[in-house]
C-alpha positions in Angstrom: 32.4 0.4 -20.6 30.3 3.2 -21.7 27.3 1.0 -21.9 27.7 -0.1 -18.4 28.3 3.8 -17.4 25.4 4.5 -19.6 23.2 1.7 -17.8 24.3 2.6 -14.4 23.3 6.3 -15.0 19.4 5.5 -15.9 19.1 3.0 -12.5 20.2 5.5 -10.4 19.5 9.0 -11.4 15.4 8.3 -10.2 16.9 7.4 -6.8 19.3 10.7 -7.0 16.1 12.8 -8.1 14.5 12.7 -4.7 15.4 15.0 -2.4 17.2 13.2 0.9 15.2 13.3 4.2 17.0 14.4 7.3 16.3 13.9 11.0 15.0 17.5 11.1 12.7 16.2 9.0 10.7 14.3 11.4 8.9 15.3 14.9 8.2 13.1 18.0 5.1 14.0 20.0 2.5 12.5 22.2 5.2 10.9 24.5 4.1 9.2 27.4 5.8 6.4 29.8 4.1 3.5 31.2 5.4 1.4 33.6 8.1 3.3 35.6 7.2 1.9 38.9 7.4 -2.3 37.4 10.0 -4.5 35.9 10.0 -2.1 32.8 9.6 0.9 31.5 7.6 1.9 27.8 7.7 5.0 25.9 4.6 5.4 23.3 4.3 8.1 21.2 4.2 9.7 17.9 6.5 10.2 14.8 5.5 12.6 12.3 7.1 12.7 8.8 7.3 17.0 7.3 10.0 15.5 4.3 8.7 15.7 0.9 9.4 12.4 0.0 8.5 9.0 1.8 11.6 7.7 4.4 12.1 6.0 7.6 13.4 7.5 10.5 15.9 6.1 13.8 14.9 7.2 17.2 17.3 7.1 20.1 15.6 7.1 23.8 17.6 7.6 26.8 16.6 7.4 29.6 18.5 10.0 32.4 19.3 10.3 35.9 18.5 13.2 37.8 21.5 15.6 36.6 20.9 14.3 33.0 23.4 11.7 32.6 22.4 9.2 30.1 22.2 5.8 32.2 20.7 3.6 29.3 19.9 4.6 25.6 18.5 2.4 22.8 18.1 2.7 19.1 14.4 2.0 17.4 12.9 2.0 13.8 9.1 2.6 14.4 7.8 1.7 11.4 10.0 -0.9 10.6 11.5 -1.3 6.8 8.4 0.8 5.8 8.6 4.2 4.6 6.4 6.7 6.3 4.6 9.0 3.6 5.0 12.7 3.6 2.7 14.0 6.5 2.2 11.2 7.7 2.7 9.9 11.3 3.1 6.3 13.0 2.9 5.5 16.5 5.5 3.9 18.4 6.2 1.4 21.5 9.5 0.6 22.6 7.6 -2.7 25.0 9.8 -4.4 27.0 13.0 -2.3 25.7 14.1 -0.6 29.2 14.5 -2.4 32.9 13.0 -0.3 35.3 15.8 1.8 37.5 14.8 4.0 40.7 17.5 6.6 39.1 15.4 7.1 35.7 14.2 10.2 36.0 13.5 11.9 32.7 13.8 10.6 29.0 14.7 12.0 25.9 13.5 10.7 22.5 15.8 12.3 19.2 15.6 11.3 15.5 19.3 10.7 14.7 18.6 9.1 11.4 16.6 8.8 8.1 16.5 5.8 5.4 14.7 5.6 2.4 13.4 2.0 2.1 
């Protein structure tokens, strides 16, 4: 039992030693919507990793009515199962994600999660 205690302790203290990332740890800039006026509507933009250690972060959009209800939300990874280096930034397209509807009126893009890869 020790030896398994022992064992256990050397896999994961490296993956203790780094510091976690959190979703203030990440910006979203550059955001920009295509295609209001179609089928569907596309958010590109930027996410910037300020964490000291490499992670991936979880972006919510919603998109809002006109007195800021959320009328449709979705959850993206931009860069996938990658981890963005610190100070690093990825861009992102959410494509086809959102039907286009005449009561979309502004959108709001949050980090509400991290992951280290």
């Amino acid at each position: 039992m020790k030896k398994l205690l022992a064992s256990a302790l050397i896999f994961f203290a490296p993956l203790c030693a780094q510091a976690a990332c959190s979703a203030t740890d990440f910006t979203v800039q550059n955001v920009r919507v295509e295609g209001a006026a179609g089928h569907h509507v596309s958010l590109k933009g930027e996410l910037v990793n300020h964490c000291a250690t490499p992670a991936g972060a979880k972006l919510r959009i919603a998109a809002k009515n006109a007195a800021g209800d959320v009328i449709a939300s979705h959850e993206i990874w931009p860069s996938g199962t990658t981890n963005l280096a610190p100070g690093k930034s990825t861009w992102f397209n959410t494509g086809r994600l959102f039907d286009y509807r005449a009561s979309m009126k502004s959108f709001a893009v949050t980090v509400v999660g991290t992951r280290n890869w």
